[in-house]
N, C-alpha and C positions, 0 to 999 in steps of 0.2 A: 263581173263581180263588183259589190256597190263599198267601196272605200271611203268611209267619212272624215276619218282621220288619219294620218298619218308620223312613225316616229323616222326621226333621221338620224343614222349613225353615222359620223366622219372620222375617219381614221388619216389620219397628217404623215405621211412617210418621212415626208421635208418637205423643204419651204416651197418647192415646185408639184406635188403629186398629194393629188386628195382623191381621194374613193370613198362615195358615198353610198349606203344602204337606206334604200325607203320600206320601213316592214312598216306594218300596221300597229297602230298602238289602241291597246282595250281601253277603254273607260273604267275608271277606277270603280272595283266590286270588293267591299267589302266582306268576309267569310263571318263575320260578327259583329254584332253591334253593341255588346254587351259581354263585359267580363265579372265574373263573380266569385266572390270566393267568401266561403260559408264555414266557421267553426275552426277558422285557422289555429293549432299552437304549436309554438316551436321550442327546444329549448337547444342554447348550444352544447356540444361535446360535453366541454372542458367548466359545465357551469351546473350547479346541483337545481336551482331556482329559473323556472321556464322568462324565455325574455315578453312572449304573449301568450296569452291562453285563450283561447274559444272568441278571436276575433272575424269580424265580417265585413267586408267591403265589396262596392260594385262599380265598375270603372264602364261608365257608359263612351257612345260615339262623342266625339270632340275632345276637350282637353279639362282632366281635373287633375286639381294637387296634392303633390302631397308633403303633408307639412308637420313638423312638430321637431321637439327640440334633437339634440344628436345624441345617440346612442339608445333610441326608445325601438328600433328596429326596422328603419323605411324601408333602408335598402334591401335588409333582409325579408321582408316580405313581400317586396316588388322579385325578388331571383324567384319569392315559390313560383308567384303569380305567373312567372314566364315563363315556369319548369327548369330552372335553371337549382333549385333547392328543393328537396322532398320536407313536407312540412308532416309534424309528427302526429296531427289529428288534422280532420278537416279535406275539405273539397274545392275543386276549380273548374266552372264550368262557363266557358268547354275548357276539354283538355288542350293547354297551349302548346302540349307538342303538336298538335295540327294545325297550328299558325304561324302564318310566318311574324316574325317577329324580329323587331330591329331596335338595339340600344345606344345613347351616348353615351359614355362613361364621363365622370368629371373630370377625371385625369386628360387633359390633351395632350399627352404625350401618347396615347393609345392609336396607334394605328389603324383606322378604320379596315374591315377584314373586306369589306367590298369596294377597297379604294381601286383597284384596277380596272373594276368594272366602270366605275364612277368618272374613271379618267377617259374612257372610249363613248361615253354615252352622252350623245345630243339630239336626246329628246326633245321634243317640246315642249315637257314636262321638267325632264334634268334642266333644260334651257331658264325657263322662268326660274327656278330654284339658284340657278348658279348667278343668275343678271340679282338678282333678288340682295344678294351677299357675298356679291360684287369679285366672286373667285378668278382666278387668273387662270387661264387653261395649262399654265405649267406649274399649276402648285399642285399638283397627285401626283406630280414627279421629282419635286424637292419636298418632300415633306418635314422631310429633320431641320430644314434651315426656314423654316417657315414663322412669324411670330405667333405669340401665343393668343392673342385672338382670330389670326387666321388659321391656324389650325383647330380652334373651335369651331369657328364659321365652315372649314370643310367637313371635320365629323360632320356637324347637325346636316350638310346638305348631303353626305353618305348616306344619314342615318335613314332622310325624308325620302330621297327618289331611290329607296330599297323598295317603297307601297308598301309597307310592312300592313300586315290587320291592325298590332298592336305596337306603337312606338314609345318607348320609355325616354327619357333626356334625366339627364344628372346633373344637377345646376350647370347647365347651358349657358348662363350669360357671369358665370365668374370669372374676374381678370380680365373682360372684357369693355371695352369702351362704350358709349351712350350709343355709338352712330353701329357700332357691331349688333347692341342690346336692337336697335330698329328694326334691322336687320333679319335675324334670330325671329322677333315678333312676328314679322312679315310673310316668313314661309311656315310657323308657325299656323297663321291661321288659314294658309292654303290646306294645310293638310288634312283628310277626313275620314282615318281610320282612330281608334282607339288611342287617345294620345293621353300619359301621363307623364307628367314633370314632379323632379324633386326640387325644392328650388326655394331661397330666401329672398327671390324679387321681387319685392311687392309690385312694384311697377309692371313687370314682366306677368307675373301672377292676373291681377287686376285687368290686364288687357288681353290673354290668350283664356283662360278657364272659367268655365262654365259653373265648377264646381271644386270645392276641397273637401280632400280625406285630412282629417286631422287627428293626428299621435297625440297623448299625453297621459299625462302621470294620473291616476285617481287615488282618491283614499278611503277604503273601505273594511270596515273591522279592523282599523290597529294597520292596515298592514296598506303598501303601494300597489297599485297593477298600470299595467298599459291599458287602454282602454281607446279607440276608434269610432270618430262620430265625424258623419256629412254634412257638410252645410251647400245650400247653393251660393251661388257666386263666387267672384275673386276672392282676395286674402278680404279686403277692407268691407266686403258684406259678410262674410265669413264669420272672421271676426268680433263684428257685431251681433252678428247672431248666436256666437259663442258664449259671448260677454254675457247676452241677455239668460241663456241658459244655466252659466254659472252665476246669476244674481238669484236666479229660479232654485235651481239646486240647494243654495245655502239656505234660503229661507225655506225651503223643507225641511232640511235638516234641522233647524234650529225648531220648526213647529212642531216637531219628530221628538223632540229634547227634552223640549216640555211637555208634551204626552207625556212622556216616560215620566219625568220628574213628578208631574199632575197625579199621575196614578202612583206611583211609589207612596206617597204622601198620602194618600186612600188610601192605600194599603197599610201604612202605618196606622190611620186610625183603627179601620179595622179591626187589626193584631191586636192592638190597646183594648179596643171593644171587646173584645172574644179573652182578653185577659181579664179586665174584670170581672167577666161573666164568669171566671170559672173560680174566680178570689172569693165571687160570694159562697160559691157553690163550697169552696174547702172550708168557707165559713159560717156555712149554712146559717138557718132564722130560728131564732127564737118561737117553735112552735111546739107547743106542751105537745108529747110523744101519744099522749091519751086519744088526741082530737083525730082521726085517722081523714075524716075527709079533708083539714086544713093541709096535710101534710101530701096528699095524695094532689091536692089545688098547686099545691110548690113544687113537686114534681114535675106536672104536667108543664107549666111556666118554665121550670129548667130545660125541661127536655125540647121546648117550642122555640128560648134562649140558642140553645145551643144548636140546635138545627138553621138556625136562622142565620146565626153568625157565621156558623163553621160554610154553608152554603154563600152566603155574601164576600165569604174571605176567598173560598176558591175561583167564584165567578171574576174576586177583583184579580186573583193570579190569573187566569189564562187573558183577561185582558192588558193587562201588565208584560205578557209574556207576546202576546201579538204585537204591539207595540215597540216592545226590544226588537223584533224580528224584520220591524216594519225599517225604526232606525239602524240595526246592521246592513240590510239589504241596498242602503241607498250610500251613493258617491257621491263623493266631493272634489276637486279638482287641491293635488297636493297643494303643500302650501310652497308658497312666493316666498320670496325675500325682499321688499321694499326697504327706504331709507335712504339716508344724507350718508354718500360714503367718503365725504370731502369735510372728514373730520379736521379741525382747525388751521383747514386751510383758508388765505387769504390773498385777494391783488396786491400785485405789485403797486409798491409808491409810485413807480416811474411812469408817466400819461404814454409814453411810447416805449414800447417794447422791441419793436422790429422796424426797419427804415432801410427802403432800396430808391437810391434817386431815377431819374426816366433815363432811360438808354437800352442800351444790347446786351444780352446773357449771352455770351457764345456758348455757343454747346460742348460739353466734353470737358473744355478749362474750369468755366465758369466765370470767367472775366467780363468784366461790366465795358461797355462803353460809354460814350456821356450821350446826350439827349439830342447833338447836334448830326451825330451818325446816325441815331435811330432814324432821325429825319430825313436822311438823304437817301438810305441804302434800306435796299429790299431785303426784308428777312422772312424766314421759312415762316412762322408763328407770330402771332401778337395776341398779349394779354390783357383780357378786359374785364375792367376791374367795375360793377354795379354796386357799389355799396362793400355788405361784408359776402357779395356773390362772386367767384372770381372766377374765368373760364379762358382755359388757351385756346386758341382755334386758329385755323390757315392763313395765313398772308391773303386777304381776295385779290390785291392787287398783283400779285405774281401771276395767276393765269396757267400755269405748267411752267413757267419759266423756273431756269435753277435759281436759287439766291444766291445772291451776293455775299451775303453775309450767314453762316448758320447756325442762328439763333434763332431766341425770343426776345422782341420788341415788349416795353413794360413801361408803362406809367409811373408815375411817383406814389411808391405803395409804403402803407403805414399801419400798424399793427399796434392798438391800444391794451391798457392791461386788464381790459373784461372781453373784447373783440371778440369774438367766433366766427372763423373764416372759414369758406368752402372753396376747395382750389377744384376745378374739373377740367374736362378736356379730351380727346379722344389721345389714344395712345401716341408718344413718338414727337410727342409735336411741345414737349420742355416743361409738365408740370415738376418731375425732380427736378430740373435744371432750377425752376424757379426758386421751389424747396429749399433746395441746396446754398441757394446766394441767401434766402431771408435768412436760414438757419449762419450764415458768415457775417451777418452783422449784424449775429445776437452779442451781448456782453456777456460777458467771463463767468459775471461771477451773477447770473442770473437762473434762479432755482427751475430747472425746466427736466422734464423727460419726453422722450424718442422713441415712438415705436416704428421700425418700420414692416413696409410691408413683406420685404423677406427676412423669416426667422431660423438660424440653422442650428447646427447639434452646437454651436460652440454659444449660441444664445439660450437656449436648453440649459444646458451644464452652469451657465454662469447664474439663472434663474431658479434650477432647481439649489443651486450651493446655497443661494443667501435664504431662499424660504427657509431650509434646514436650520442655518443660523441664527434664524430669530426665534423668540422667548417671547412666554407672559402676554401682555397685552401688547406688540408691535404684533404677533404671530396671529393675533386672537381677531386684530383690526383688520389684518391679509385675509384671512381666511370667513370675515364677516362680509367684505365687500364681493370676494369672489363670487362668495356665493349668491350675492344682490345681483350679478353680473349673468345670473340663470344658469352658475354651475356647479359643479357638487365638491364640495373641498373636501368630501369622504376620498374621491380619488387621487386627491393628494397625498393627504397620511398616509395611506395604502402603497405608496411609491409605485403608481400607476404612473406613466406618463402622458403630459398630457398631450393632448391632441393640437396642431397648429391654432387653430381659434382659442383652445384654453389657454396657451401657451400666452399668449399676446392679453389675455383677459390677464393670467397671472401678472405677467410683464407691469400693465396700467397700476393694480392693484399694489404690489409692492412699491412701484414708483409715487405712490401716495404717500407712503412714509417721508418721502422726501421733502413733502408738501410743496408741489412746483409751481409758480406761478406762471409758465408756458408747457403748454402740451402740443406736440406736434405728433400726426398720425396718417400713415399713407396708406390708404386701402382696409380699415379698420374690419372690415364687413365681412372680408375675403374669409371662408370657413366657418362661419357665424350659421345655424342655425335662425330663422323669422325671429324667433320669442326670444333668442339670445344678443342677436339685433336690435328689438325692441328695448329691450333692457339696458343694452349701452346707450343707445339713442338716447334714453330718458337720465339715463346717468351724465354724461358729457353735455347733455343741455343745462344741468342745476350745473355744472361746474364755474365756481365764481372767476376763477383768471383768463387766461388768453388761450384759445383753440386755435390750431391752425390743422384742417384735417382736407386731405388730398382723397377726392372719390370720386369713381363711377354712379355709384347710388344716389338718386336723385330722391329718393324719398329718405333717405338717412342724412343725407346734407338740410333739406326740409327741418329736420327736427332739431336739428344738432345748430345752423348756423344763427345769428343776431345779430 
């Protein structure tokens, strides 16, 4: 029998006895190359008003996205799509219970439900996958004490050498570092069944998918819907093909407006016209009652009058009435919130703001050394500062050796009062440590707010108290920005709470009031919706004082730093 290929299973009893299985390994066969789903609508339980109605999507071979802001329904239409949700009109074809099918969750705390298998399998397949995202053959068996980007990087390679038909990932590269994001990418595009990502990475986006499904809001008769439409390409074609579609839209709508208006205004003369016709007629003419043919001539003229009009007025109604039907019929993309949310605010007088002389960060204390240690002694990390770009990265000269010292090595860093700084860096290796010292020799009494990147129920509580608190126009300011911010301050009033991303939107937003001339922000991104992303981005670039914002995202650092 003719073997072309072969998989190898190793099973390690201990460090002396391996036993090795060679079975054959298929070539990957897809069972579909195409998933569709036709007239989808759902509504939930506990809600009188459907969250989609009669949507359509088709999730071809390779990788498309899906994107739109949160709470418009992704996730909830990715569970129909994989039979995991019965949707309450509409069709999936084929049916995904005869597929296999394999998800990431966002959450990495999730257990991947094939990790056992995952941990005995040395494939050729598994192999490439695991070198790919650099797993450790005893991380499926520490799982709980594992970081949090390497328990993403083992989900996604559970998720990939499952060969599912149809793979779903759930922002896949969140909380995770630039060299994990490569990583991620990489088996990414090994993979060649049905791949859908939810996901705010542009980067990530732009370089795996072929195509995006994109959520959003429309507006149609007075009222919102959800509404789903394909573009090819990553986010940034996508996008622009978006953009050109709602520049299209509007100016239908507006040529839609004035029809209406156009005809309305005919119609008015009209009605005018067929009024006087009937003012003469109550006022009839002067014609001696004697003369029978004068009077039978004015008749005939009334009657030719009023057929003509009354005919002219109903023709201009049912075109009037086409018209209304034509502008109800068409969408428009809800409305935005633009604007300057950095109401009177201003820089600081002082030309420096932040100042760390060159030396050593030790890790944990945070105690400095002077410049003459950094120079002798090898440490874990070194910071390098290009301008306002700033990046921690490995010691190269260490080689695997331990250091001497465990810290971050730092130049002479200096923080002006318009600066906009980008701190990056792969995990573990001292961007809080850096954080931490610039934030130690900020001054007292310098107007600054703090977001960080973890928010818990005693930050909640402290944030929902003072919203409550405020009145009038401080309340009226909060609640304008948020929602510039791409989010709905309806579920505020409503004592909804908010979700971690709004949570930290809110946070920014009230810390305006304070009008800070420093802002400091680590991992802003984390829970962000694309377009809600966008949205800060474009907010935190007009911001006149001093940024200082710690991220993985390399294209929201892009927009944000100067």
């Amino acid at each position: 029998m003719h073997i072309s290929r072969f998989r190898i299973r190793s099973f390690f009893h201990n460090q002396d006895l391996a036993v090795r299985l060679y079975e054959k390994e298929a070539p990957y066969m897809a069972r579909t190359t195409m998933l569709t789903l036709t007239g989808i609508s759902y509504t939930y339980p506990s809600m009188s008003e459907p969250l989609f109605e009669h949507v359509s999507a088709s999730f071809q071979q390779g990788w498309t996205a899906v994107l739109g802001d949160n709470g418009l329904g992704k996730t909830t239409l990715l569970n129909i799509a994989i039979g995991m949700l019965p949707a309450d009109t509409g069709s999936i074809n084929p049916d995904p219970h005869g597929l296999t099918i394999a998800t990431c969750p966002q959450d990495n705390m999730v257990r991947p439900k094939n990790l056992d298998d995952f941990a005995t399998d040395w494939s050729p397949g598994t192999m490439r996958v695991r070198n790919a995202l650099h797993i450790g053959d005893d991380w499926p068996y520490r799982y709980e004490t594992l970081s949090g980007g390497e328990t993403k990087r083992l989900q996604v390679a559970c998720a990939i050498t499952a060969r599912p038909d149809v793979l779903v990932l759930d922002e896949p590269t969140n909380h995770v570092d630039g060299e994990t994001r490569k990583a991620i990418v990489e088996v990414m595009r090994q993979y060649q069944g049905i791949g859908i990502v939810i996901s705010h990475d542009v980067a990530l986006v732009d370089a795996t998918c072929a195509r995006c499904v994109i959520f959003e809001r429309r507006h149609i008769s007075g009222r919102n819907i959800t509404a789903i439409s394909t573009y090819d390409g990553g986010y940034t074609q996508a996008h622009e093909l978006m953009t050109s579609r709602l520049r299209g839209d509007e100016e239908s709508i507006r040529a839609a407006r004035q029809e209406v208006t156009r005809l309305r205004s005919a119609q008015a003369q009209r009605h005018q016209a067929m009024q006087s016709a009937y003012a003469r007629k109550r006022n009839g003419w002067k014609i001696d009652r004697k003369d029978h043919s004068a009077l039978d001539h004015h008749k005939w003229i009334e009657k030719q009058t009023d057929t003509a009009s009354g005919a002219a007025y109903r023709q201009m109604n049912k075109r009037l009435e086409r018209a209304q039907r034509t502008l109800d019929s068409l969408t428009v993309a809800a409305k935005r919130y633009d604007g300057d949310i950095w109401i009177d605010i201003r820089p600081s007088n002082r030309k420096e703001l932040l100042h760390l002389t060159e030396g050593i960060i030790i890790f944990g204390s945070g105690r400095m050394t002077s410049s003459n240690d950094a120079a002798r002694t090898p440490t874990q990390s070194i910071l390098h500062a290009d301008g306002h770009q700033w990046k921690v990265a490995h010691n190269p000269g260490m080689s695997g050796e331990k250091p001497r010292m465990p810290g971050v090595a730092i130049p002479k860093l200096s923080i002006g009062q318009q600066d906009h700084i980008g701190l990056t860096g792969a995990n573990g290796l001292g961007k809080t440590t850096v954080m931490n010292a610039l934030l130690d020799s900020m001054p007292e009494d310098l107007p600054h707010l703090i977001v960080q990147q973890q928010t818990g129920e005693a930050a909640l509580s402290q944030t929902m108290r003072r919203l409550a608190a405020l009145q009038g126009k401080e309340r009226s300011q909060v609640l304008a920005a948020f929602a510039q911010l791409n989010a709905d301050p309806d579920k505020l009033l409503s004592n909804e709470a908010p979700s971690p991303g709004e949570l930290r939107k809110l946070m920014l937003c009230l810390g305006i009031l304070d009008r800070p001339q420093l802002i400091v922000m680590d991992e802003p991104t984390n829970y962000l919706d694309l377009e809600s992303k966008v949205a800060l981005a474009r907010c935190l670039a007009d911001y006149p004082g001093a940024l200082v914002v710690a991220s993985h995202d390399e294209w929201f650092l892009d927009q944000v730093v100067r």
